[in-house]
C-alpha positions as CSV (number, residue, x, y, z in Angstrom):
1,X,0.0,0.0,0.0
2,X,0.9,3.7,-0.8
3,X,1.6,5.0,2.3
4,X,1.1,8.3,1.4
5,X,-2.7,6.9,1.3
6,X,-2.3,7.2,5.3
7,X,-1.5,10.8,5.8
8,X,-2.6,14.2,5.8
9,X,-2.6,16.9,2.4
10,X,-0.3,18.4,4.7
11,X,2.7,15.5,5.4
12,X,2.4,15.1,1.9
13,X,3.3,18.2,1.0
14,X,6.1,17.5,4.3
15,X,7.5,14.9,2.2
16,X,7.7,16.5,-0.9
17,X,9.3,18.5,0.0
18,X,12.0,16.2,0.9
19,X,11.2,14.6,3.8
20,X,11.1,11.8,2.3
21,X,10.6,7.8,3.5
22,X,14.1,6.3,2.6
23,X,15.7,9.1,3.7
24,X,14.1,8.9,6.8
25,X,15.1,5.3,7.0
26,X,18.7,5.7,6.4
27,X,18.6,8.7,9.3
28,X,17.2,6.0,11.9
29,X,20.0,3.7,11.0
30,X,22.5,5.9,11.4
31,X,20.9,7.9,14.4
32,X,20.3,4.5,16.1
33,X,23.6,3.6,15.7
34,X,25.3,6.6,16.9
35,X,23.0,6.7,20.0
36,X,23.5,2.7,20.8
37,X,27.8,2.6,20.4
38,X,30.3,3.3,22.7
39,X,30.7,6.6,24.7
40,X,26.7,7.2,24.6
41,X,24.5,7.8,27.6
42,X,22.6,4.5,26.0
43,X,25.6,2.3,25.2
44,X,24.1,-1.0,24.5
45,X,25.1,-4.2,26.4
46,X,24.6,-7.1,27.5
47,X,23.6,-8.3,31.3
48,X,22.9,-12.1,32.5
49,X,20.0,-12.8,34.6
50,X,19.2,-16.3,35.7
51,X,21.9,-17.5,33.1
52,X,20.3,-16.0,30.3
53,X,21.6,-13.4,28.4
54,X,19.9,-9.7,27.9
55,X,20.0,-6.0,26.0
56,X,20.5,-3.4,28.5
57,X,21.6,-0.6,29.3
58,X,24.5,-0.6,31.1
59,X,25.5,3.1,31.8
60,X,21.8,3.2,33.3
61,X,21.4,3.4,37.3
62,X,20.9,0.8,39.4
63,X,18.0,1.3,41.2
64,X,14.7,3.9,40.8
65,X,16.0,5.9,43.9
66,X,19.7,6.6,42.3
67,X,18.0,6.9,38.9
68,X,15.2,9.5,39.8
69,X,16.9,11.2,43.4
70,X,18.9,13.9,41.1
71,X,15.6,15.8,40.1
72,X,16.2,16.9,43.5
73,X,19.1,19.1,42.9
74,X,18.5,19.4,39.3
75,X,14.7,20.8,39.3
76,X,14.6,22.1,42.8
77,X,12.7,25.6,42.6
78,X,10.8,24.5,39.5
79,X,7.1,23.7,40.1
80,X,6.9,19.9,39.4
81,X,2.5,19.0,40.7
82,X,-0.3,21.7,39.9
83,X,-3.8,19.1,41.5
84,X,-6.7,21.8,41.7
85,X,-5.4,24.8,44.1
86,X,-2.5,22.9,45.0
87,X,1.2,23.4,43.9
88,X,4.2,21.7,44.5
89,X,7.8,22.4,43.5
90,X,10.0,19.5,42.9
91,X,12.0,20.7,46.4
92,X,8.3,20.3,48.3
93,X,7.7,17.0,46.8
94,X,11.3,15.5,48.1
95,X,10.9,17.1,51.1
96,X,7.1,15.7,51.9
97,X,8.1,12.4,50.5
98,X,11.7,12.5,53.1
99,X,9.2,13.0,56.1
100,X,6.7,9.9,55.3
101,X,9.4,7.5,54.8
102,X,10.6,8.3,58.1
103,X,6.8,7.5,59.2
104,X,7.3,4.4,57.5
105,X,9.8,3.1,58.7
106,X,8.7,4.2,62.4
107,X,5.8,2.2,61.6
108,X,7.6,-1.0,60.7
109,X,7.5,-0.9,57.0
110,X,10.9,-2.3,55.9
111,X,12.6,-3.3,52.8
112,X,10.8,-6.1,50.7
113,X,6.9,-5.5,52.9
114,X,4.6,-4.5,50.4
115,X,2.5,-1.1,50.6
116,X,-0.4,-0.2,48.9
117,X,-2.2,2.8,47.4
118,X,-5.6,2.9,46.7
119,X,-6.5,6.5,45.9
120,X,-7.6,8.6,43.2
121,X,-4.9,11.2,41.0
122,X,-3.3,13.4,43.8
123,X,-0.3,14.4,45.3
124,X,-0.3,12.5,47.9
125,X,-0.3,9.3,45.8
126,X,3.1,10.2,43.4
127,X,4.6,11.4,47.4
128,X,3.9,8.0,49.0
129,X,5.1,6.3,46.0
130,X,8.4,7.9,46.1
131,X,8.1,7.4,49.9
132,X,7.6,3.6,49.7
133,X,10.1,2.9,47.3
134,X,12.6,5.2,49.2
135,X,12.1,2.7,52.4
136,X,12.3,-0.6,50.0
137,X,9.0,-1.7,50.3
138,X,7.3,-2.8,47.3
139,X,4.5,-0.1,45.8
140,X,1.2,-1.6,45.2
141,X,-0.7,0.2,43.0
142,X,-4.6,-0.5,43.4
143,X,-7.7,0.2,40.8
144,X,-8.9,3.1,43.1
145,X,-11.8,3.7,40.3
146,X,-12.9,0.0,40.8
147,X,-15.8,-0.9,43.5
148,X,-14.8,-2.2,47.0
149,X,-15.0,-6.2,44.9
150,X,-11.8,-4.7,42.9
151,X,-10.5,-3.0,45.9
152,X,-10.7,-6.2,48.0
153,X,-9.2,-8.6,45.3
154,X,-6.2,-6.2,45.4
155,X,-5.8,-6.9,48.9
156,X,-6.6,-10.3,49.5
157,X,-3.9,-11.0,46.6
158,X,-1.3,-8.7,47.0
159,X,-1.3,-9.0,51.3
160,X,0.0,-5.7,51.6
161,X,1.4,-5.0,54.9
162,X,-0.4,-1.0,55.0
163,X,-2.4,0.9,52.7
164,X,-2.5,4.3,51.9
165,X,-5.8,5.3,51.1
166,X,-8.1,8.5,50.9
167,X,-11.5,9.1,52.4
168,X,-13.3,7.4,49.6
169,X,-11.7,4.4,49.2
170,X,-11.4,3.9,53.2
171,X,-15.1,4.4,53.6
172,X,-15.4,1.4,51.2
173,X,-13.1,-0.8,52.8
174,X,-12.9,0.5,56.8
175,X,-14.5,-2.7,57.8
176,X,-11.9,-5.2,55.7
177,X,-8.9,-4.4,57.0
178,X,-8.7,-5.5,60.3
179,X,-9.9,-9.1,59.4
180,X,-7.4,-8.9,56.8
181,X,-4.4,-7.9,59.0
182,X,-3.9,-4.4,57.0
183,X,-3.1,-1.1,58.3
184,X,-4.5,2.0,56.6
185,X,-3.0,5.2,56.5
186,X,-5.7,7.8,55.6
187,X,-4.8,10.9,53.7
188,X,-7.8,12.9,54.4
189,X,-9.3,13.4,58.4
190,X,-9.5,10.9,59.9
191,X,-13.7,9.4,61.0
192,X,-14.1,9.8,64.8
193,X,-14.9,6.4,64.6
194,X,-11.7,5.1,63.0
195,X,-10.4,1.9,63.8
196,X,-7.1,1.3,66.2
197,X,-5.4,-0.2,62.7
198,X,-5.9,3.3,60.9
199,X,-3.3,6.1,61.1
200,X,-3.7,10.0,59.9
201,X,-1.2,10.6,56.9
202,X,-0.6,14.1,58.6
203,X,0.5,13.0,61.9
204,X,2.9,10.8,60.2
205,X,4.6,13.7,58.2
206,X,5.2,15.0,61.7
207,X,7.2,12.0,63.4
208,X,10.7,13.4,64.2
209,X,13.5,10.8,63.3
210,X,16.1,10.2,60.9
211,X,15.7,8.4,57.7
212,X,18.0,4.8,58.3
213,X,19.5,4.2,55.0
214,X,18.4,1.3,52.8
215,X,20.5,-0.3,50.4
216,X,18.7,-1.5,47.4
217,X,19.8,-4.0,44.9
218,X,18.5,-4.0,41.0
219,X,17.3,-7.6,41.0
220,X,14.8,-6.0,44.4
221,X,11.4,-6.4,43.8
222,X,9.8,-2.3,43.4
223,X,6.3,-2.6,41.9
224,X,3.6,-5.1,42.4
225,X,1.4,-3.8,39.1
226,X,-2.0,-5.4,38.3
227,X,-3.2,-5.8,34.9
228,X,-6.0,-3.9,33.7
229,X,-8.5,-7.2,34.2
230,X,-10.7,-6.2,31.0
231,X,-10.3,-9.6,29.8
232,X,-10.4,-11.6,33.2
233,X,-9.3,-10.9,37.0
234,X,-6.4,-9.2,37.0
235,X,-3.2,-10.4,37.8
236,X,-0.2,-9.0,39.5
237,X,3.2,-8.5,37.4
238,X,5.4,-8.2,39.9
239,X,8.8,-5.7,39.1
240,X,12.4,-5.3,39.8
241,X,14.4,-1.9,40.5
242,X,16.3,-2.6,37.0
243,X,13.2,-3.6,34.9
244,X,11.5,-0.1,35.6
245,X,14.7,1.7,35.1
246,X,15.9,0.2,32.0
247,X,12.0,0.9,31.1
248,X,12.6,4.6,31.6
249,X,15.9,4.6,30.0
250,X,14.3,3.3,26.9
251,X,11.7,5.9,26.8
252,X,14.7,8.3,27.2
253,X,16.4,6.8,24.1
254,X,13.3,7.0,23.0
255,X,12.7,10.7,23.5
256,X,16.5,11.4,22.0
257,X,15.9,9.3,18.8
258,X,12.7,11.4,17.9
259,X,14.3,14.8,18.9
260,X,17.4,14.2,16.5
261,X,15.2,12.9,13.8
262,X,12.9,15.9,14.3
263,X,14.8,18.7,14.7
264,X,12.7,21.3,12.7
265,X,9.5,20.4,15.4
266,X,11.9,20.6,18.5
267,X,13.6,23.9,17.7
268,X,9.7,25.3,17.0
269,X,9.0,24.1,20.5
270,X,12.3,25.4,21.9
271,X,12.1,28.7,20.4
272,X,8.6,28.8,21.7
273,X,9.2,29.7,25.7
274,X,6.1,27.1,26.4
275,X,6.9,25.2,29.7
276,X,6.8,21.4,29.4
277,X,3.7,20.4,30.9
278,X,1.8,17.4,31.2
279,X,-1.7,17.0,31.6
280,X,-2.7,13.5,33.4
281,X,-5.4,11.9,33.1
282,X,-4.9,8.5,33.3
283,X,-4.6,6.9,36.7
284,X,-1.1,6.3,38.1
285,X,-2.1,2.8,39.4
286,X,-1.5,1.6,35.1
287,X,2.1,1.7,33.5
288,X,0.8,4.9,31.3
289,X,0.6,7.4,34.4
290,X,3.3,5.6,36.6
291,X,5.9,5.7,34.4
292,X,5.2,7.5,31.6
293,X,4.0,10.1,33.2
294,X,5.2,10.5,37.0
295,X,8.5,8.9,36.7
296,X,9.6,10.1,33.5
297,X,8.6,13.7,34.6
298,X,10.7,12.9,37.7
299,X,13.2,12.1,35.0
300,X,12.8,15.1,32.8
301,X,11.9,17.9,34.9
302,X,8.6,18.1,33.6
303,X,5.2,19.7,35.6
304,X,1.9,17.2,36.1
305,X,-0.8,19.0,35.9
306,X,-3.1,16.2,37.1
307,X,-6.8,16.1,36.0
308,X,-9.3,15.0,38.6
309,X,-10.6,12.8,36.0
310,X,-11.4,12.2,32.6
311,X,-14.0,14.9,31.5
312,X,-13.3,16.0,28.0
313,X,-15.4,19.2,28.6
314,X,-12.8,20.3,30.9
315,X,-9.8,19.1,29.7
316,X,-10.4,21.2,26.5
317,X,-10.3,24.0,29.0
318,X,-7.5,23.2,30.8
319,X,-5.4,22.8,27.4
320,X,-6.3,26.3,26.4
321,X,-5.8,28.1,30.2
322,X,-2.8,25.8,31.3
323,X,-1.0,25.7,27.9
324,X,-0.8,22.1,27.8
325,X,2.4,20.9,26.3
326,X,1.7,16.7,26.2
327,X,-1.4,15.0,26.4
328,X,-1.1,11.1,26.6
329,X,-4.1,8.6,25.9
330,X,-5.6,5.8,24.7
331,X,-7.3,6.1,21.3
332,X,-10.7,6.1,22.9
333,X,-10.0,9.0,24.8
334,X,-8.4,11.2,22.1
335,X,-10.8,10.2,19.4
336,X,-13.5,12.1,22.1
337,X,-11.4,15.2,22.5
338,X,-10.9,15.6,19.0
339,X,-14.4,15.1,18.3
340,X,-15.3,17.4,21.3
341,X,-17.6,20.8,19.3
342,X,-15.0,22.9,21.6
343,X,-11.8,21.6,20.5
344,X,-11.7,23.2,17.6
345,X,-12.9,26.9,19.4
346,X,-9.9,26.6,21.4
347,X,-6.0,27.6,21.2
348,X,-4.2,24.5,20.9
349,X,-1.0,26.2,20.0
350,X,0.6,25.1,22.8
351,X,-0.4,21.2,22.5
352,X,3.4,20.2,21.1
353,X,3.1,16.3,21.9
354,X,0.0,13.9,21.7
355,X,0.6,10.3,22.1
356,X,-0.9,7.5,21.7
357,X,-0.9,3.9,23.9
358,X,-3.1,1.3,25.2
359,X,-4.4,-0.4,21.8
360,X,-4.7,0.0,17.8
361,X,-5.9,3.4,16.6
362,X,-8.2,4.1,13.8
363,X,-6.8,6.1,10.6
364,X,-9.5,8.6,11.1
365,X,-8.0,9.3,14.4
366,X,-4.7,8.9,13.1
367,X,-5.7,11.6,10.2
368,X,-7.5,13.8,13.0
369,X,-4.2,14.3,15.5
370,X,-1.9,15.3,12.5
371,X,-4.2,18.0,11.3
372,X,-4.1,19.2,15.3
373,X,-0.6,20.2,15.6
374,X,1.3,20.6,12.2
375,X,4.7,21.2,13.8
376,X,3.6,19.1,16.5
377,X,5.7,15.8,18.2
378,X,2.9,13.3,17.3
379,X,3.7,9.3,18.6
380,X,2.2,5.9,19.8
381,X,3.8,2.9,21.3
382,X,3.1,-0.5,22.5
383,X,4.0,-1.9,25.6
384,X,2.1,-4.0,28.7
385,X,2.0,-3.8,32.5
386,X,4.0,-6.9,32.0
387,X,6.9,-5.4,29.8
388,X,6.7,-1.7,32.2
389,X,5.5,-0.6,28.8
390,X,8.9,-1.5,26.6
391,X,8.0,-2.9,23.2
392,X,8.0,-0.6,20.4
393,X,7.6,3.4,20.1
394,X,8.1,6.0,17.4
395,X,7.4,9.9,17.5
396,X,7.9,13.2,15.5
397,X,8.9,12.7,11.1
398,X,9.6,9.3,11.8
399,X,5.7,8.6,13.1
400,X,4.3,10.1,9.9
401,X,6.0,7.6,7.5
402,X,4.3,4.3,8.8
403,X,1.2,6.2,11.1
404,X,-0.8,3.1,10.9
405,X,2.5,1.1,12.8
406,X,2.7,0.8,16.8
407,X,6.8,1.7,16.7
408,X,10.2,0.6,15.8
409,X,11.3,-2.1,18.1
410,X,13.1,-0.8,21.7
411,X,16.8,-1.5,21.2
412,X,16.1,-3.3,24.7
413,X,13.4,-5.6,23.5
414,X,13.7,-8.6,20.7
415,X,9.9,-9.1,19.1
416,X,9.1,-12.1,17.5
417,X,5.4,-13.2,15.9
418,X,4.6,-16.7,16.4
419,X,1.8,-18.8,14.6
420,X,-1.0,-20.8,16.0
421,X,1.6,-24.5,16.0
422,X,4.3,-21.6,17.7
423,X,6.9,-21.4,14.6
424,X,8.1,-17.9,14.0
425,X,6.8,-16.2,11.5
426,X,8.9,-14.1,9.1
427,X,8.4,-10.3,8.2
428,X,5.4,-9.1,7.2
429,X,3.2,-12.3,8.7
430,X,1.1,-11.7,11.4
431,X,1.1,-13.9,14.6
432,X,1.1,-13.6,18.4
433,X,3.4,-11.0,19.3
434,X,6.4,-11.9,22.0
435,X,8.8,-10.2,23.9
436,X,11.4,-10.8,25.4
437,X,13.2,-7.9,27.1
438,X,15.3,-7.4,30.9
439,X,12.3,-4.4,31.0
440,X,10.0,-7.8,31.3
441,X,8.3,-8.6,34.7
442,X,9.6,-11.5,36.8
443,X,6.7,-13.1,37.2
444,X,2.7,-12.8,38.0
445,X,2.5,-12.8,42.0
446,X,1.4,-15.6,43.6
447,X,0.1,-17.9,40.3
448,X,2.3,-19.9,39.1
449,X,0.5,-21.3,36.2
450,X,-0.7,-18.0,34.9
451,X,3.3,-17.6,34.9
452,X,4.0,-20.3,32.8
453,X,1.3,-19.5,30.4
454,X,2.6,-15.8,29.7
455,X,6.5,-16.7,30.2
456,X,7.8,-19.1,28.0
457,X,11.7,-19.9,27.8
458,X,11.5,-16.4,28.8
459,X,8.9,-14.3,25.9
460,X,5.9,-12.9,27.5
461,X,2.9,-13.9,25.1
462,X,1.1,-10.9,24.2
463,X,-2.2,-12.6,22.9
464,X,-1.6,-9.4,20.4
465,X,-1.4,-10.5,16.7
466,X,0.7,-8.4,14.6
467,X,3.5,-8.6,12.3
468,X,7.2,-6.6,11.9
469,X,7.6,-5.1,8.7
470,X,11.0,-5.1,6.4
471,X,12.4,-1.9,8.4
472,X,11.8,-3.1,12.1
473,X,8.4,-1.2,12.6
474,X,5.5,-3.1,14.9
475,X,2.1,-3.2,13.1
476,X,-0.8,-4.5,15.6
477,X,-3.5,-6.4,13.6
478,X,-5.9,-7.2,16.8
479,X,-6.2,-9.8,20.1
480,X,-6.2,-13.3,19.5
481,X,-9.6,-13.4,21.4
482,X,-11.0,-10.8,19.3
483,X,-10.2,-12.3,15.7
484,X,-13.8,-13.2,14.8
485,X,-14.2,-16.8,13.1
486,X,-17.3,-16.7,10.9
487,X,-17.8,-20.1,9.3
488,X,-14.3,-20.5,9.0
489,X,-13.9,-17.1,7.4
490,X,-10.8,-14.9,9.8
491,X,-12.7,-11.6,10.9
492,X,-10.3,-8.5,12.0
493,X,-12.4,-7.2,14.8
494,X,-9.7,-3.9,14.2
495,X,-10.6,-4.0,10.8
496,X,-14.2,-3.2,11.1
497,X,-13.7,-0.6,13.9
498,X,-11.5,0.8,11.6
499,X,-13.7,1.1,8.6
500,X,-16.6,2.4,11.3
501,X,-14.3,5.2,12.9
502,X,-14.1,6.3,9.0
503,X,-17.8,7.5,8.9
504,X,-17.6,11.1,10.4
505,X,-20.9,10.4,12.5
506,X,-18.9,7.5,14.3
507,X,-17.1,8.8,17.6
508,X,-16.2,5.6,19.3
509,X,-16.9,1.6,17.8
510,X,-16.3,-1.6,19.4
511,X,-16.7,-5.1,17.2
512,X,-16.9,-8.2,19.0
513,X,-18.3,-11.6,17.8
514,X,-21.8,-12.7,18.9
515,X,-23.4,-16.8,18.7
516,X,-25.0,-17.4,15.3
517,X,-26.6,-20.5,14.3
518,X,-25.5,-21.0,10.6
519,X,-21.8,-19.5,10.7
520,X,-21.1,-20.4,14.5
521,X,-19.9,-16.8,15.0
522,X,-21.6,-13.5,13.7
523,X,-19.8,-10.0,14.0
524,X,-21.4,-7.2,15.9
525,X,-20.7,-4.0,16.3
526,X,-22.0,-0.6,19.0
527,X,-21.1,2.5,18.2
528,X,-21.4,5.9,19.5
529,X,-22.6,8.5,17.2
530,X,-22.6,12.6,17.4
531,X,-25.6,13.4,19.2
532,X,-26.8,15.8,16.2
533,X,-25.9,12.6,13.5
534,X,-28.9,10.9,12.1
535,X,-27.4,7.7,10.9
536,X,-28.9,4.8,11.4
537,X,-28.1,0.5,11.9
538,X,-28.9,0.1,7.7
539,X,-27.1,3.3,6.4
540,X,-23.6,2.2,8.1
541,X,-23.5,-1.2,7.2
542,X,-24.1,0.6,3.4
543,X,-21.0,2.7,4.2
544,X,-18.9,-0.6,5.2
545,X,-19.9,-2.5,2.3
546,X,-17.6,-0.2,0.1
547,X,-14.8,-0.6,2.5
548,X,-15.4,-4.3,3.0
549,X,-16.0,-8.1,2.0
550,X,-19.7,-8.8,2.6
551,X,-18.4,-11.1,4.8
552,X,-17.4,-9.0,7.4
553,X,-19.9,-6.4,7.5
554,X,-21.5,-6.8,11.3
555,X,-25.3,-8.6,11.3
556,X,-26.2,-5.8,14.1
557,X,-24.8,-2.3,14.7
558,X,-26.3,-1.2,18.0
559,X,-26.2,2.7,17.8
560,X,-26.1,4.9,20.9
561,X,-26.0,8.8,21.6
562,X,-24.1,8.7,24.7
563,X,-20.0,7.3,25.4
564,X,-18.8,3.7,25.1
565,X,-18.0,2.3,28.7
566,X,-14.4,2.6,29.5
567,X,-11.5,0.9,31.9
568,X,-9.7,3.3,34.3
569,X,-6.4,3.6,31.7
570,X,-9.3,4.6,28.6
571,X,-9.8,1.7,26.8
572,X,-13.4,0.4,25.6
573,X,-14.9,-2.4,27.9
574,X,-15.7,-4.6,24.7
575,X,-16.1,-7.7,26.7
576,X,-18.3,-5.9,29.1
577,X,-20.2,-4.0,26.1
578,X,-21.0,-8.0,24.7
579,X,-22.6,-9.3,27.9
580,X,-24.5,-6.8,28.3
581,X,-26.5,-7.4,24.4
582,X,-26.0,-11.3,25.0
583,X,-27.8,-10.4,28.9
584,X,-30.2,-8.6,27.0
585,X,-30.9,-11.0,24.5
586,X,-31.4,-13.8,27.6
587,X,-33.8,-11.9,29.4
C-alpha cells in the first residue's frame, strides 16, 4: 500500500518536500547507531539474569531511587504537581516524601513489605510512591476507580502490609482491613470512629527521626502492578528496580531518537518559551501514568498538571488556560477530545506532543491528530503492564511515514510473531506478538501457572497478533480473542472498527463476535454516534460495504447517543459492552 494513502494533504506536501521515506530510514539507521555505540549515555550491552543473556543498558542506574533522586538538585525551585489549588515544586515534593518514609519506617515498613495505594490522582499518591520505594517496600498500586470487589481482590492478593488510602476508598473498605491484617493510613481526616489499625497521613509527616539508609539492589522487587483485568481478573506483574529503570531509559532513548530525527518540530518548541507540561489523566495505578507520566517527569523535569478525571469538557479547557504541552491517551480517549464541538474553538498552540498507547488506533484518528498540531511531536507505542511498557515506540517525522505502525522495536526488547503451531513467522506475517526484554516482569505474584502460560523460555505472550515489517516497525493487527471466526472465514475485529471510525458520525466503535446459528460466530458491532448525527443501523452497514467483504460487515450495529464504557487507563470495555447485548438477549 501507498503509504502516502495514510496521511494528511499536509505531510504530503512535508514529504515532498524532501522529507522523504528512505531518507528517513537511512537517518534512523544511522541515528540508532550513533546513539546505541560506545561513549553514549545509551551504550548498548549485555547483562545475565538467571543465566540467560539480555539488551540493556549498562551506563543506566541501578535502582529507581539513584536513577530519579537527582531531580532533586537538578529541578529544585521548578514547580513539578499543579492538583486543583495545590502546587508543589520539585524541592516540596522530596521534602514531603523525606518526612513519610521516616513515618514508614517508624511504623515498621521495611525493605521487601509491600505497601499499597488505593487513591484517586493526587499528590499525595506520586509522594507515597516515592516514599515507599525510598524505604524498599514494594508499591502496590490498586484500581482506586474499581468498586470495593476490585478493591478487595487487590488486597486479599497482594497481602500488603499498610495501605494508603483516601477518604473514599477507606469508607469502602474500613470494615476489611482489620480481618485482613492491614493497616491503613488515611490521607484525608480521619472518622471519629476510625479503627485502632488506621493512622492519619498528617500525623505521620510530623514523626521526628532520621531516615536509616536502605541499600537497594536492582534484582529488588519495586512494583507489584495489576493488569487492567478487562479480559479476566487481574493479575499482578510483579517488578524489579532494573526492569523499571531500563523501562525509563528506553523511553529516554526514545525521546532522544525522535528529537534528532525531528529537529525542525523541536527547535519550534524550543524557540517557543512554552513550559513542558503534562496534563494527566490516566490513573497512576497503570504503567501509562506511573511511568510514563510520574517517573519520567521525575526524570525530565517536567510539571503534572493532574486532572481529577477524565471529562473531556474540561480538559479542552484546561489545554487552552494551562498551555498544555503533552497529552497522553488511549485512542478512545483522544478520538473524544478531538471530536469534542470545543476543541476546535480553542487555542491548541501550545499542545506540542499527543501520544498514543493502550491499543490500535483508527486512521480517522490517526488523520485527526496530524491536522491538530502541524509542527507538533505526534507518537504511539506499545508496551504492557508486563513489559513496564517496553516494546515498540516512534514519534515526530519518523511517526508520519508508517502512522498506521505501533513503533520501531526498543533497542532493549527482541519481538518475535509466532503462529498458532508456535513457529516464528517471518516479516510481514502476522502472529502472536512476544517479547522478550530485561524491562520484562519476573513473574505474576502468587500464580504460578498463569506464569508459565505468559512466560515461556522467557517471551511474555502478548495474545496481540501483529506482524514486523521489512524496516523493524511493529504493526498490531488485533487480540487473539478478538479475531472473529465466521464459518471458517478470519474476521479483524480492528478492521471493522477501523472502517466504522471512518464515517464522520462515528465517535467511538467496538466489534466483537456474537453466537450465530448457521456460521457459529456472527460479528457485531455498538457504536457511539454525534448526538446531532442521524445515521442509522442500515445506512452504516451501506457505508462498510464499500470498504469491505460482505463477509465482514457486522449482522447488528447497536447505535447509541451517549459514550462507550471505559477501563480506568481509557480503553473500551468490549467484553463488558457483549454481555451486556448477550444479557439482553437472555432476558
Amino acid at each position: 500500500m501507498d503509504y502516502r494513502s495514510s496521511i494528511s494533504s499536509e505531510w504530503r506536501r512535508l514529504i515532498d518536500r524532501g522529507v522523504i521515506v528512505q531518507n528517513l530510514l537511512e537517518q534512523l539507521a544511522q541515528t540508532k547507531q550513533q546513539l546505541l555505540g560506545p561513549g553514549s549515555p545509551f551504550e548498548l550491552g549485555e547483562v545475565s539474569i538467571a543465566g540467560e543473556s539480555y539488551p540493556y543498558f549498562p551506563k543506566a542506574p541501578g535502582n529507581l531511587i539513584e536513577l530519579l533522586s537527582t531531580a532533586r538538585q537538578q529541578f529544585g525551585p521548578k514547580e513539578f504537581i499543579a492538583w486543583e489549588d495545590q502546587s508543589y515544586t520539585f524541592e516540596d515534593f522530596f521534602a514531603q516524601s523525606d518526612r513519610l518514609a521516616i513515618g514508614l519506617q517508624q511504623l515498621g515498613i521495611a525493605k521487601g513489605d509491600r505497601v499499597a495505594i488505593a487513591m484517586r490522582n493526587r499528590p499525595e499518591w506520586l509522594i507515597s510512591a516515592w516514599a515507599i520505594m525510598k524505604v524498599g517496600a514494594i508499591l502496590v498500586p490498586i484500581n482506586s476507580w474499581g468498586k470495593r470487589d476490585e478493591i478487595i481482590f487487590g488486597f486479599n492478593d497482594a497481602k500488603p502490609k499498610v495501605v494508603i488510602l483516601d477518604q473514599a476508598r477507606y469508607e469502602l473498605v474500613e470494615k476489611d482491613l482489620e480481618p485482613l491484617g492491614i493497616s491503613a493510613i488515611l490521607v484525608d481526616a480521619l472518622p471519629s470512629s476510625h479503627l485502632s489499625h488506621a493512622h492519619a497521613y498528617s500525623e505521620l509527616m510530623k514523626m521526628v527521626g532520621s531516615f536509616k539508609e536502605v541499600v537497594i539492589d536492582p534484582d529488588d522487587f519495586a512494583l507489584l502492578m495489576y493488569t487492567s483485568g478487562t479480559t479476566s481478573h487481574p493479575k499482578g506483574a510483579l517488578s524489579t528496580h532494573r526492569s523499571i529503570v531500563q523501562a525509563l531509559w528506553n523511553i529516554q532513548f526514545n525521546s532522544a531518537l525522535a528529537a534528532m530525527l525531528s529537529p525542525e518540530k523541536i527547535k519550534s518548541f524550543m524557540t517557543s518559551g512554552l513550559n513542558p507540561t503534562a496534563l494527566v489523566t490516566v490513573p497512576f495505578f497503570h504503567v501509562s501514568g506511573l511511568h510514563a507520566q510520574f517517573f519520567f517527569a521525575l526524570l525530565t523535569g517536567r510539571k503534572l498538571l493532574i486532572a481529577w478525571k477524565w471529562d473531556v469538557s474540561k480538559i479542552v479547557d484546561l489545554i487552552a488556560s494551562e498551555k498544555i504541552t503533552q497529552l497522553n491517551g488511549s485512542p478512545a480517549m483522544l478520538q473524544e477530545l478531538l471530536a469534542h464541538p470545543k476543541f476546535a474553538e480553542i487555542d491548541r498552540s501550545s499542545l506540542f506532543a499527543l501520544g498514543l498507547g493502550g491499543g490500535a488506533a483508527s486512521s480517522k484518528l490517526l488523520d485527526d491528530m496530524q491536522e491538530v498540531q502541524k509542527m507538533g511531536m505526534l507518537g504511539i507505542g506499545y508496551g504492557a503492564t508486563e513489559t513496564n511498557g517496553t516494546g515498540a515506540q516512534v514519534s515526530g517525522d519518523l511517526y508520519l511515514i508508517k502512522p498506521k505502525s505501533a513503533g520501531i522495536i526498543s533497542p532493549i526488547a527482541q519481538i518475535k510473531c509466532l503462529s498458532l503451531s508456535g513457529e516464528e513467522l517471518t516479516p510481514g506475517e502476522s502472529g502472536e506478538i512476544c517479547i522478550r526484554s530485561v524491562a520484562n516482569m519476573t513473574a505474576y505474584w502468587g500464580n504460578e501457572q498463569a506464569t508459565a502460560d505468559a512466560m515461556v523460555d522467557t517471551w511474555y505472550h502478548s495474545g496481540d497478533v501483529g506482524y514486523v515489517d521489512q524496516d523493524g516497525f511493529l504493526f498490531i493487527v488485533d487480540r487473539i480473542k478478538e479475531i472473529i471466526n465466521k464459518g471458517g472465514e478470519k474476521i479483524s475485529a480492528l478492521e471493522v472498527e477501523d472502517g466504522l471510525y471512518s464515517h464522520e458520525a462515528v465517535f467511538e466503535a467496538v466489534v466483537f463476535s456474537i453466537p450465530d446459528d448457521k456460521y457459529g460466530e456472527a460479528v457485531m458491532a455498538c457504536v457511539a454516534v454525534k448526538p446531532s448525527s442521524a445515521v442509522d443501523e442500515d445506512q452504516l452497514k451501506l457505508f462498510l460495504q464499500a470498504k469491505l467483504a460482505n463477509y465482514k460487515i457486522p449482522k447488528i450495529i447497536e447505535i447509541r447517543t451517549t459514550a462507550l464504557p471505559r477501563s480506568a487507563a481509557g480503553k473500551l470495555l468490549k467484553r463488558e459492552i457483549r454481555e451486556e447485548y448477550l444479557n439482553r438477549k437472555v432476558h
